[in-house]
KEFIFI-144271 format. One record per residue (C-alpha): residue in three letters; x, y, z. Coordinates in steps of 0.5 Angstrom, whole numbers, plus 500, padded with zeros to 3 digits. Each point is the difference from the previous one (the first is absolute). Last residue first. Example, Ala and Ser with C-alpha at 12.3 -4.5 7.8 and 13.67 -1.06 7.14 Angstrom:
<atoms>
{residuo = SER px = 527 py = 498 pz = 514}
{residuo = ALA px = 498 py = 493 pz = 502}
</atoms>
This chain:
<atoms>
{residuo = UNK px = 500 py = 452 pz = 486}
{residuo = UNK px = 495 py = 506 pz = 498}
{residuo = UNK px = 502 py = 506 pz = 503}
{residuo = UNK px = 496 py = 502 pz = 506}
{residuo = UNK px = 493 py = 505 pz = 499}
{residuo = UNK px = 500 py = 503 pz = 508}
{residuo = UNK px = 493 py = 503 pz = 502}
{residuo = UNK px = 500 py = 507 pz = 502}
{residuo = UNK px = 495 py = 504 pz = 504}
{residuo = UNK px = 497 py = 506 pz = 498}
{residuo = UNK px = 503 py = 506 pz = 498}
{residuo = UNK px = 495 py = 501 pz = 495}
{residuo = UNK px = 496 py = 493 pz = 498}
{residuo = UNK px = 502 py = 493 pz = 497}
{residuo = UNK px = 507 py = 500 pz = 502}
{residuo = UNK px = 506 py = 497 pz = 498}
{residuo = UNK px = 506 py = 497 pz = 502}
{residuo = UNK px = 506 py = 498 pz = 494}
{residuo = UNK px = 507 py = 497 pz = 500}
{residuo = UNK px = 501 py = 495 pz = 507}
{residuo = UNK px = 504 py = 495 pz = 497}
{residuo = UNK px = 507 py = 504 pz = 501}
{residuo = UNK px = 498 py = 501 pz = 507}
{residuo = UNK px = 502 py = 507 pz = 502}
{residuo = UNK px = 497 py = 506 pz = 498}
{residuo = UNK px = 493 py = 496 pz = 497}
{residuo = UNK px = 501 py = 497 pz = 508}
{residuo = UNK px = 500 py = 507 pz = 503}
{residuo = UNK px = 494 py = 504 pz = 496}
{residuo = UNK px = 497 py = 494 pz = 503}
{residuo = UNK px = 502 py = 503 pz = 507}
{residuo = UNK px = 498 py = 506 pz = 498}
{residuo = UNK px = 492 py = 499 pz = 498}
{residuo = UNK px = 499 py = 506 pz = 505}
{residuo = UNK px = 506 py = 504 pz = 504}
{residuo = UNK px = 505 py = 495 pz = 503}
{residuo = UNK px = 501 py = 501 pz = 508}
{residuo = UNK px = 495 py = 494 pz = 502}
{residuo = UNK px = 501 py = 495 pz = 494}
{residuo = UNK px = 507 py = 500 pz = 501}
{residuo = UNK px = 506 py = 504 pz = 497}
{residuo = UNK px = 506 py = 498 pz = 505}
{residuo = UNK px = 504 py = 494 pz = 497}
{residuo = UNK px = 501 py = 506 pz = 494}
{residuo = UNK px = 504 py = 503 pz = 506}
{residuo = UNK px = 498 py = 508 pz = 500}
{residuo = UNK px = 503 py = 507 pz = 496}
{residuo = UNK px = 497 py = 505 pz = 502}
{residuo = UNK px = 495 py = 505 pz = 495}
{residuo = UNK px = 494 py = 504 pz = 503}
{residuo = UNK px = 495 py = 503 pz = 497}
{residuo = UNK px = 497 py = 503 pz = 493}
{residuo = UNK px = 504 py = 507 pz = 502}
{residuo = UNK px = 507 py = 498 pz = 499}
{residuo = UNK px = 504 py = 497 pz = 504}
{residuo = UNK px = 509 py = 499 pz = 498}
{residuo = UNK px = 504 py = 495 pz = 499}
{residuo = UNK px = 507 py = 502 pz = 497}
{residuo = UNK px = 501 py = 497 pz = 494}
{residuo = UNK px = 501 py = 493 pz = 496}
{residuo = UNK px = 496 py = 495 pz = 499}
{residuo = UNK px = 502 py = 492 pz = 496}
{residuo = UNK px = 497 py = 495 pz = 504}
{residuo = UNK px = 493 py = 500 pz = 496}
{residuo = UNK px = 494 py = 498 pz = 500}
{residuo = UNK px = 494 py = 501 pz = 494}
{residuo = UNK px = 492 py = 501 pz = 500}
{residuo = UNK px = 496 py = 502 pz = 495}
{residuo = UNK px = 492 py = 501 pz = 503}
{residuo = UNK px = 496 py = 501 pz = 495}
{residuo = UNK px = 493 py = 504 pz = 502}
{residuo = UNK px = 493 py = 499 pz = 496}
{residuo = UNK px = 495 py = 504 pz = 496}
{residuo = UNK px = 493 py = 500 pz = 501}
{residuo = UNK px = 497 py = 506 pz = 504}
{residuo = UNK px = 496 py = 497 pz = 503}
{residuo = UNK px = 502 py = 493 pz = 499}
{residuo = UNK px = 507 py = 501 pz = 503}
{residuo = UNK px = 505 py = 493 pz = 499}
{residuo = UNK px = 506 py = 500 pz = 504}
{residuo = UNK px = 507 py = 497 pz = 497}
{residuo = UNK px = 507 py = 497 pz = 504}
{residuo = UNK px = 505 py = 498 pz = 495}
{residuo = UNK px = 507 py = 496 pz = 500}
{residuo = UNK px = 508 py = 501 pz = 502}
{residuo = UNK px = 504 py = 504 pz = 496}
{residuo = UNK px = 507 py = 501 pz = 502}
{residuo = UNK px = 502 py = 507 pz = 500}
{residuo = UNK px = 508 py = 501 pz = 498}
{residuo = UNK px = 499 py = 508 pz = 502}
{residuo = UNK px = 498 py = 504 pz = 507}
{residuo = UNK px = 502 py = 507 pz = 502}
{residuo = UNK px = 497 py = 501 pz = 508}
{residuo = UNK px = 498 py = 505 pz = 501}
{residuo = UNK px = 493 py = 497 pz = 503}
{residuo = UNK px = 494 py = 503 pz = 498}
{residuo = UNK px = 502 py = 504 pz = 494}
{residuo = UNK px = 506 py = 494 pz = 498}
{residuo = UNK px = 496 py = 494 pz = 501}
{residuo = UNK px = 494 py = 503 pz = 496}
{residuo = UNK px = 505 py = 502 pz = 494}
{residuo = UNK px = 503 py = 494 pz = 499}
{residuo = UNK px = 495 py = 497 pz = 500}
{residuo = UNK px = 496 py = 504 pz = 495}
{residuo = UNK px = 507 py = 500 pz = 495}
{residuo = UNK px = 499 py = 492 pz = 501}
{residuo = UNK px = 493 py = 501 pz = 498}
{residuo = UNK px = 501 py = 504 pz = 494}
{residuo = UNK px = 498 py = 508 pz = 500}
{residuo = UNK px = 495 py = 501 pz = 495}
{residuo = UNK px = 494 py = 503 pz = 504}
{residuo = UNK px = 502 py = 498 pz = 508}
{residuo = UNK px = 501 py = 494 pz = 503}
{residuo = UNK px = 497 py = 500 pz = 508}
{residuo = UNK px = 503 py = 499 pz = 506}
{residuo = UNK px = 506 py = 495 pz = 504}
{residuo = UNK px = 503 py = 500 pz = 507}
{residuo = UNK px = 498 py = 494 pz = 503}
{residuo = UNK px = 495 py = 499 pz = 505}
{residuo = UNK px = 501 py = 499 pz = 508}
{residuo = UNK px = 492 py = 503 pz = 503}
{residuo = UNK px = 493 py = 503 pz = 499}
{residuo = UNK px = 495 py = 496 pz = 497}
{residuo = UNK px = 497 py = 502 pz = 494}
{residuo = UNK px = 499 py = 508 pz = 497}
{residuo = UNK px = 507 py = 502 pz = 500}
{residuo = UNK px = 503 py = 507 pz = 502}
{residuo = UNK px = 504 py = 498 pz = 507}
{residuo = UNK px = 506 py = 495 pz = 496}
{residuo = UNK px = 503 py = 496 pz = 505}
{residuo = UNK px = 506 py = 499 pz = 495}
{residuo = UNK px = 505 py = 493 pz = 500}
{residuo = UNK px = 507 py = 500 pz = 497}
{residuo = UNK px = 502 py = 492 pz = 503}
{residuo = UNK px = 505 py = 498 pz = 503}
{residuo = UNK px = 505 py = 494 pz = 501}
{residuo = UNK px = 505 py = 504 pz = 501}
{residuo = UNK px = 506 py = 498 pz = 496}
{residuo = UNK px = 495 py = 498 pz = 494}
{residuo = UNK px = 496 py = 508 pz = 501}
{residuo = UNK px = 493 py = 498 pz = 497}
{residuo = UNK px = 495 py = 505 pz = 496}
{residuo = UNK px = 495 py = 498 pz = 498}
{residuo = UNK px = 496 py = 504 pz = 494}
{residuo = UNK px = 493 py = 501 pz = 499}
{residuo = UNK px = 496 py = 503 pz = 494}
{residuo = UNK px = 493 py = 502 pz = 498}
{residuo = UNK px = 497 py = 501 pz = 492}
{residuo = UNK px = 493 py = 503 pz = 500}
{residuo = UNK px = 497 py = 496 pz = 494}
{residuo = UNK px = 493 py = 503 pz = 497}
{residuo = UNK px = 498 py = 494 pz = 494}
{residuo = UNK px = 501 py = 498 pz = 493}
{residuo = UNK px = 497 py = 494 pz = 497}
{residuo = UNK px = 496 py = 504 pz = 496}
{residuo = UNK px = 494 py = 496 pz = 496}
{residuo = UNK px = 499 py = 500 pz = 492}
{residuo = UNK px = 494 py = 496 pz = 498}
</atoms>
């Protein structure tokens, strides 16, 4: 008996961007989503046959003008659909090394805030555990069983 361990993927990715001297964050109040509305961080969709440094590269640049490189990655967020089935991989990275002028794209406003300013009423949905994965190192994972449902934190083994 042969079976397909193959399945439909749509591949996601995410970047913070954090300004040491500053102590800011990029964040995006993105206006085209379909959960709830607030603080995100610039990201988007990997196309066919582009890598998944190159997709975020690209994402960063298209919705921010910023150039990024050195991204450091950060852990995974997925979502399963039963109709139609197929999942969402979320890869996030980080990184301080941008370059460029800011400049607004039509996905949302973009402005640099203090990490220490993101919180559960300005962030979109799930936003907040998205923010643990990106900076507490054994925070690596989050899951969640339904589309765009609510995600629960998978911590790194001691």
């Amino acid at each position: 008996m042969t079976y397909s361990r193959s399945e439909h993927v749509e591949m996601v990715n995410m970047c913070m961007i954090y300004n040491p001297q500053t102590q800011e964050v990029l964040v995006e109040d993105k206006t085209d989503v379909a959960w709830k509305f607030g603080h995100t961080f610039p990201g988007g969709h990997v196309e066919k046959n582009e890598s998944l440094y190159d997709a975020m590269v690209r994402e960063v640049y298209e919705e921010t003008g910023l150039t990024v490189s050195h991204l450091q990655s950060c852990g995974t967020v997925e979502w399963f659909n039963q109709n139609p089935l197929y999942r969402r991989l979320g890869f996030l990275y980080k990184t301080t090394h941008f370059s460029g002028t800011l400049k607004q794209s039509d996905e949302g406003k973009i402005y640099w805030l203090p990490l220490a300013e993101l919180n559960e009423h300005n962030t979109a949905e799930s936003f907040m555990k998205f923010l643990k994965i990106f900076t507490n190192p054994t925070t690596v994972d989050a899951t969640s069983k339904i589309m765009n449902g609510s995600l629960t934190i998978i911590p790194k083994d001691a």
